[in-house]
TIMI-613014 format. One line per field, with one value per residue: residue number from 1; x, y, z of N, C-alpha, C, O in turn. Coordinates in nm, 3 decimals. Layout:
badren <- [NUM;...]
neast <- [X;...]
nnorth <- [Y;...]
nup <- [Z;...]
caeast <- [X;...]
canorth <- [Y;...]
caup <- [Z;...]
ceast <- [X;...]
cnorth <- [Y;...]
cup <- [Z;...]
oeast <- [X;...]
onorth <- [Y;...]
oup <- [Z;...]
This chain:
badren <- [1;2;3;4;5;6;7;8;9;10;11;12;13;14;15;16;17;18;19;20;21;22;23;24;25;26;27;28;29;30;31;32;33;34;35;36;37;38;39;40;41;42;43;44;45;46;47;48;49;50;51;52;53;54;55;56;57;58;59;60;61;62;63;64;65;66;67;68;69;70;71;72;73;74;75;76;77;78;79;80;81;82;83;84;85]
neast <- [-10.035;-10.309;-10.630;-10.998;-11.227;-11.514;-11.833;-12.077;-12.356;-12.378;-12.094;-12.009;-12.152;-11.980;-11.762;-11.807;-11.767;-11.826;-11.670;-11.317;-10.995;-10.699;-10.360;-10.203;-9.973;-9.700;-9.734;-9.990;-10.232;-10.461;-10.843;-10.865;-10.625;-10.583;-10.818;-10.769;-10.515;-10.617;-10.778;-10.571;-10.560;-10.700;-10.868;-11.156;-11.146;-11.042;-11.259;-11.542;-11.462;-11.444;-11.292;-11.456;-11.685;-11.975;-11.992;-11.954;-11.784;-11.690;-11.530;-11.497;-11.748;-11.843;-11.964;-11.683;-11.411;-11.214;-11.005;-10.986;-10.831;-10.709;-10.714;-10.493;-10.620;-10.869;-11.229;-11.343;-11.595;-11.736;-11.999;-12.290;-12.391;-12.725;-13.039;-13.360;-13.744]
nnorth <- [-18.156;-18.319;-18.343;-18.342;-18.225;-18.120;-18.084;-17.963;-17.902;-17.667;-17.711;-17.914;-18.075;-17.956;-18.093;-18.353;-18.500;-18.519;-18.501;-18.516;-18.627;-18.459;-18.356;-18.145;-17.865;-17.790;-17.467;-17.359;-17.279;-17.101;-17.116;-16.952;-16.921;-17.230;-17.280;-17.127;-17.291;-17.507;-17.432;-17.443;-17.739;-17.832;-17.782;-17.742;-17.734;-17.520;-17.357;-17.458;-17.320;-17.076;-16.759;-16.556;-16.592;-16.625;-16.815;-16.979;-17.141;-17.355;-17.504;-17.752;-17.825;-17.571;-17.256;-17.024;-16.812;-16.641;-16.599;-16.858;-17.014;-17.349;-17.707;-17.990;-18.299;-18.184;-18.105;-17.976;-17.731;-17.661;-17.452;-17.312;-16.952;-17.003;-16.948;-16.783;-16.831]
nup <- [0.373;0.423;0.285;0.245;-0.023;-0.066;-0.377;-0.483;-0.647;-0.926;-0.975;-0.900;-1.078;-1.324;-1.230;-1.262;-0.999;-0.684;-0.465;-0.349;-0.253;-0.149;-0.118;0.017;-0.131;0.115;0.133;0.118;0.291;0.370;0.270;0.015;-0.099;-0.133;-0.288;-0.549;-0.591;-0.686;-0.865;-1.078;-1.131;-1.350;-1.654;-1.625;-1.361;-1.290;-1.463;-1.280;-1.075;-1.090;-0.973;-1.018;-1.051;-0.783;-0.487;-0.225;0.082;0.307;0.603;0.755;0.818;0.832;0.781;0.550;0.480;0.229;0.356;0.542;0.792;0.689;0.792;0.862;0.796;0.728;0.601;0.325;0.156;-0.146;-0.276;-0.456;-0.379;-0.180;-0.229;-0.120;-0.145]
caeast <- [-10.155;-10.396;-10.772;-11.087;-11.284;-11.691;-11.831;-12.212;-12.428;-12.287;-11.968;-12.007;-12.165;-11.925;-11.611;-11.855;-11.722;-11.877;-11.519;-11.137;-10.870;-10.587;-10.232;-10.201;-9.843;-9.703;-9.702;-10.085;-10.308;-10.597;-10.933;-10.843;-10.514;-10.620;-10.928;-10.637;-10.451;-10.768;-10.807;-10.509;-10.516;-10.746;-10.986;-11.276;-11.109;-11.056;-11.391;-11.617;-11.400;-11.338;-11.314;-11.557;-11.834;-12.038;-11.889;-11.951;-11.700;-11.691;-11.452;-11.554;-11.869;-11.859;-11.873;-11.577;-11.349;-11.058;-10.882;-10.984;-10.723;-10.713;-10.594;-10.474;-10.748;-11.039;-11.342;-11.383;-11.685;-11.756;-12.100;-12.308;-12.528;-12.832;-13.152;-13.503;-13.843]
canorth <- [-18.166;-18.391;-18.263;-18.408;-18.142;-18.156;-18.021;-17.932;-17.833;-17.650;-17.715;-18.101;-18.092;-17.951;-18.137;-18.446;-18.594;-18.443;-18.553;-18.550;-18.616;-18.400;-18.351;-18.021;-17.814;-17.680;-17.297;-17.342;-17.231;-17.083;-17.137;-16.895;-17.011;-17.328;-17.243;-17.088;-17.388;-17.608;-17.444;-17.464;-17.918;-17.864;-17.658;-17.813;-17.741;-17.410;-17.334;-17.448;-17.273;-16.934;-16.626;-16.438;-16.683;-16.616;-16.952;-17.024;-17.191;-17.400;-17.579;-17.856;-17.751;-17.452;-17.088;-16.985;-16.696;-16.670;-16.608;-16.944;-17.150;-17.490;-17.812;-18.138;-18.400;-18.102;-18.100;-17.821;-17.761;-17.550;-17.440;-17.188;-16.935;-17.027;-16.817;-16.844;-16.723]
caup <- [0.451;0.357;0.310;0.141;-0.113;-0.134;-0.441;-0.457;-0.763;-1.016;-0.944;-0.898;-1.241;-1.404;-1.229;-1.270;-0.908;-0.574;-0.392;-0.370;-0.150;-0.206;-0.042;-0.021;-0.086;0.240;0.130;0.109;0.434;0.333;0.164;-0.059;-0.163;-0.160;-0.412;-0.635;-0.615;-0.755;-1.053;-1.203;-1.162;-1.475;-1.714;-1.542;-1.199;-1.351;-1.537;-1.184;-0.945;-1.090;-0.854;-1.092;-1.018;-0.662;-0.469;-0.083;0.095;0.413;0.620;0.882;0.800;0.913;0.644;0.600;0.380;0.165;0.486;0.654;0.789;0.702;0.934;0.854;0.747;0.740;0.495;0.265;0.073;-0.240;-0.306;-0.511;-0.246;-0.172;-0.212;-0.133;-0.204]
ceast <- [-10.261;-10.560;-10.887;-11.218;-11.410;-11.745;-12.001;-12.223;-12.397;-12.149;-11.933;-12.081;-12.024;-11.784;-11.673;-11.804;-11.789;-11.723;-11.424;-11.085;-10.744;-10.434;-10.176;-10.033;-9.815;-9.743;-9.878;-10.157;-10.404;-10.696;-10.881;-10.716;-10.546;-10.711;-10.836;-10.573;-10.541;-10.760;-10.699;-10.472;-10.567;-10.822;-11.106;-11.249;-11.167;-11.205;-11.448;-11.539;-11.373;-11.395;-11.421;-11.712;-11.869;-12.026;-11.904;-11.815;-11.696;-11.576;-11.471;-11.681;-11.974;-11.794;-11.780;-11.542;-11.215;-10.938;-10.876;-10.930;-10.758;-10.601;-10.550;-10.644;-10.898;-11.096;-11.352;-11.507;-11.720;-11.893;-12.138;-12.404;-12.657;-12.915;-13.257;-13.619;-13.966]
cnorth <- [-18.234;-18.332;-18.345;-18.252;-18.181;-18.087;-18.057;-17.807;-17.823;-17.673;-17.883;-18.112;-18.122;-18.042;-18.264;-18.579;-18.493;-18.489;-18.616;-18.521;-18.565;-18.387;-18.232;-17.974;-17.771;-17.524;-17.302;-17.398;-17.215;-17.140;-17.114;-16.910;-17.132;-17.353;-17.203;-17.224;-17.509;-17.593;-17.379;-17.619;-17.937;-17.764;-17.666;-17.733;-17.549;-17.288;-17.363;-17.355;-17.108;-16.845;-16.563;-16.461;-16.689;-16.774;-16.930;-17.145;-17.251;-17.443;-17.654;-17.846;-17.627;-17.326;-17.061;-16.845;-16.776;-16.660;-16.716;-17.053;-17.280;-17.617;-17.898;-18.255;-18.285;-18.138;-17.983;-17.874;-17.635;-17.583;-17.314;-17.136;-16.982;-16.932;-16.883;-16.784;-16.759]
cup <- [0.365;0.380;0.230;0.112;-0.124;-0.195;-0.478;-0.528;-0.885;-1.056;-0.922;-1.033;-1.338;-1.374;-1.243;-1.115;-0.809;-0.431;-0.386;-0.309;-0.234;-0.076;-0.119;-0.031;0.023;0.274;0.140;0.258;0.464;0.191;0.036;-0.153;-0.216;-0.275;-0.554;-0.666;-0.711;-0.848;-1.115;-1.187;-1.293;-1.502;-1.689;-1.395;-1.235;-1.391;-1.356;-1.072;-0.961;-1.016;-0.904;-1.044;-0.814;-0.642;-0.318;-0.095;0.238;0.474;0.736;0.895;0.870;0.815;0.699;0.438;0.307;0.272;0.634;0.670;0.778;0.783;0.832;0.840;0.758;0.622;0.392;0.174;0.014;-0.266;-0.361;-0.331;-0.277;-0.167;-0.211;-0.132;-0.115]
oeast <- [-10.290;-10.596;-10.844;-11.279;-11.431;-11.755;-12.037;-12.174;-12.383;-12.106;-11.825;-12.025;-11.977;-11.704;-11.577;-11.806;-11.808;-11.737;-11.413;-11.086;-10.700;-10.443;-10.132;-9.957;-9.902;-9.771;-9.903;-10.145;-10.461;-10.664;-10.852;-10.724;-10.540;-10.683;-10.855;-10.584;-10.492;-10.741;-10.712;-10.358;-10.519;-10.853;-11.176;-11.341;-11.271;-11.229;-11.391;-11.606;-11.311;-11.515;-11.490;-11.808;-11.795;-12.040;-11.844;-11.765;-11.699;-11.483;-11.453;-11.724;-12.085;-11.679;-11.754;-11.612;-11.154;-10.821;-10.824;-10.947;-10.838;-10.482;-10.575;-10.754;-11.010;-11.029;-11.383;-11.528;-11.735;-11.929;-12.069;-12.450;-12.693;-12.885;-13.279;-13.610;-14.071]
onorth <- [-18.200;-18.284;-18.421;-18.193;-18.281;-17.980;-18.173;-17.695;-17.919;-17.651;-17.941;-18.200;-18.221;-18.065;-18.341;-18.702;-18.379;-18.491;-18.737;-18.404;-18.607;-18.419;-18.212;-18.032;-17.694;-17.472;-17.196;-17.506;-17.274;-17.180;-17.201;-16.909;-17.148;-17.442;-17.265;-17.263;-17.580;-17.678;-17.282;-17.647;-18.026;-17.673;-17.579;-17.679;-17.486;-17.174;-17.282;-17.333;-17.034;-16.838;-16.506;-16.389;-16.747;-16.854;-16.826;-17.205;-17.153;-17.422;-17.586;-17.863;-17.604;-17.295;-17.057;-16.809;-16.883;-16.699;-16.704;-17.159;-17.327;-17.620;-17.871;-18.246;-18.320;-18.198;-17.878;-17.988;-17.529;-17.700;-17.214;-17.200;-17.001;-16.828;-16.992;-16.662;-16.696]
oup <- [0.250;0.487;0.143;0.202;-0.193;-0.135;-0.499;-0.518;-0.961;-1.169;-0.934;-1.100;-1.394;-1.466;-1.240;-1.124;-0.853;-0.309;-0.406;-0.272;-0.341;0.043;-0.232;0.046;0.065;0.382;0.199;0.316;0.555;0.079;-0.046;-0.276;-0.338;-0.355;-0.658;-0.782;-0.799;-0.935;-1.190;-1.224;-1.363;-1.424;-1.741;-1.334;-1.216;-1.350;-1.283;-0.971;-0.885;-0.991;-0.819;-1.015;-0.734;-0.734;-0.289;-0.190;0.312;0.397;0.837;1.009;0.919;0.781;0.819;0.344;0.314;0.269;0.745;0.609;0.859;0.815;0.714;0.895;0.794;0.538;0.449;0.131;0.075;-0.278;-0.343;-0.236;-0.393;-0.108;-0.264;-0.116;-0.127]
């Protein structure tokens, strides 16, 4: 399954690209898998992506979870939350 990745803030810092087309394995469905799958392509991927770190997650641009299915050609997008004062 083919998908394209948008990466906003911290997380586009540190991978120094704000987007990547990937071709995903079959066994992979969800966000959450999918997020797993990311960071192990590198220690970068790794380092911005880790579970530990508070991490929004979209898909068609539309929030989503670790339990949200992904299609064929969708969007995903990683972001930190937002807060405001």
């Amino acid at each position: 399954m083919n998908i394209t990745v948008r990466y906003f803030a911290h997380v586009r810092e540190c991978l120094g690209t704000g987007r990547e087309d990937h071709e995903l394995p079959e066994q992979i469905r969800t966000l959450g898998e999918m997020r797993a799958w990311l960071m192990t392509r590198s220690e970068r991927h790794a380092e911005a992506l880790d579970s530990a770190r508070p991490l929004r997650m979209a898909c068609n641009q539309t929030m989503g979870d670790t339990q949200t299915e992904l299609q064929a050609g969708c969007e995903v997008a990683f972001f930190p939350p937002v807060t405001g004062g």
